[in-house]
N, C-alpha and C positions, 0 to 999 in steps of 0.2 A: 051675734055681737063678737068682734074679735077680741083676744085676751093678749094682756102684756104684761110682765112682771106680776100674774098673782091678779090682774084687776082688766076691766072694759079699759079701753085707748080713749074710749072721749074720757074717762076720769083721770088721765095722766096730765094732760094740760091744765085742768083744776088743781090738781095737788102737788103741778111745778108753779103754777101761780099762787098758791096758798102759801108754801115754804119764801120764795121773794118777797109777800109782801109781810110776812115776819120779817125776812130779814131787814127786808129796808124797814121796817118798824123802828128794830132793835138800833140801825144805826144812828136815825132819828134821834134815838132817843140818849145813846151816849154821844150826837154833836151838842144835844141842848144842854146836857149835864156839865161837858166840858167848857161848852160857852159860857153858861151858869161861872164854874169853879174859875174862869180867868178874867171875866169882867173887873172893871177896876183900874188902877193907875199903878203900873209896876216901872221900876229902877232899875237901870243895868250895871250892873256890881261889876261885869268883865264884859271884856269886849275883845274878838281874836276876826282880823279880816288876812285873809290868805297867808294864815303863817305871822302876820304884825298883831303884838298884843298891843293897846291902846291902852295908854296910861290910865292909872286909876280914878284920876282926879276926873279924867275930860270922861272917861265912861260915864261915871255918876253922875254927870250933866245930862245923861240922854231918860227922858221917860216915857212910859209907852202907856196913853189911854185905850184899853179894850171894853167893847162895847157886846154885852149880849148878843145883840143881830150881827157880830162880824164885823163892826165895823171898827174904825181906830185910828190914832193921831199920835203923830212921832213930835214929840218937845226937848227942846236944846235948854234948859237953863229957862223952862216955862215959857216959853218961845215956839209957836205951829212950825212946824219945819214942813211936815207934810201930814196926807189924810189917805185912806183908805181902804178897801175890805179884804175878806179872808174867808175861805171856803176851810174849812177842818174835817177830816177822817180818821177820829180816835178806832175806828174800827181796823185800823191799816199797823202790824206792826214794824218798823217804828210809826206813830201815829203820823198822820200830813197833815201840812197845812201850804196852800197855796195864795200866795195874797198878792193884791194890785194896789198902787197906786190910783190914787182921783185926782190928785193935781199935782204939777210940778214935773222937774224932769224925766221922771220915770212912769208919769203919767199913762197908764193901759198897758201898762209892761205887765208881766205876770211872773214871780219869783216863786218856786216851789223850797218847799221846805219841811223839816222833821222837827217834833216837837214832843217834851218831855213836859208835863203840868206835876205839880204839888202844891200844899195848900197854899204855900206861902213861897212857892220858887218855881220859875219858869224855864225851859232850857229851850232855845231853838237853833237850827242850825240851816242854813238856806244858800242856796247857788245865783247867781245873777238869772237876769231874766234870760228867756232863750237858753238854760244851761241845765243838765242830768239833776234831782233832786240828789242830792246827799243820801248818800244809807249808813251813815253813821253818825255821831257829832263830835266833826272834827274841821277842823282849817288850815290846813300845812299849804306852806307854798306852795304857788303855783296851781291851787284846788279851784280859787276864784269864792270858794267857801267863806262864808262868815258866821260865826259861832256867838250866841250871847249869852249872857245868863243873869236873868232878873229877878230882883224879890220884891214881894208885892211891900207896896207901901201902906201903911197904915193910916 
């Protein structure tokens, strides 16, 4: 039997596949929690698209239903604007989140993006579709960046 690292070679592919599927466990397991912590119907209190902050008034008209499974609904004044889901890696730091459209003009576009959760406050920061995820949370001219920041509503 040949030796590697201390141990037989057939037991090295067992104990690179036992470490993966902890890991992927572990991630599993902080998507559910995070999905868990942001379900619900949050407000965006500011709103900053490439450098333009959006007055306060029309921000507070945007709210965002998140759905456990991913899923979610952008509302203008309790108004569907649009729909659709979100992949999250709280394991990633800054954590990701990549989300698509399911109907309307951005429909199968796929926008990446960086996310902060707390109990009661949301931060995200995200690039157009087709564009570099953000590695920080920020939106200065010319980034193409959009920055929000919402708190859950009660």
């Amino acid at each position: 039997m040949r030796w590697l690292f201390g141990m037989p070679t057939i037991a090295l592919p067992l104990v690179c596949f036992t470490f993966l599927a902890a890991a992927a466990d572990e991630k599993h397991a902080a998507i559910k929690k995070d999905r868990k912590k942001y379900e619900g119907t949050w407000r965006v209190i500011s709103l900053e698209a490439n450098g333009n902050k959006s007055p306060e008034g029309d921000a507070k008209k945007i709210t965002v239903v998140n759905k456990a499974d991913g899923t979610w609904i952008l509302q203008v004044d309790g108004e569907k604007i649009t729909e659709g889901t979100s992949e999250i890696d709280p394991t990633q730091k800054p954590k990701t989140i990549d989300f698509m459209a399911t109907e309307g003009d951005q429909k199968g576009k796929i926008a990446l993006g960086i996310y902060e959760l707390s109990d009661d406050t949301r931060k995200l920061c995200y690039a157009p579709p087709g564009k570099d995820r953000p590695s920080e949370f920020a939106a200065p001219a010319d980034s193409g960046h959009t920055l929000v920041l919402f708190k859950r509503e009660k």
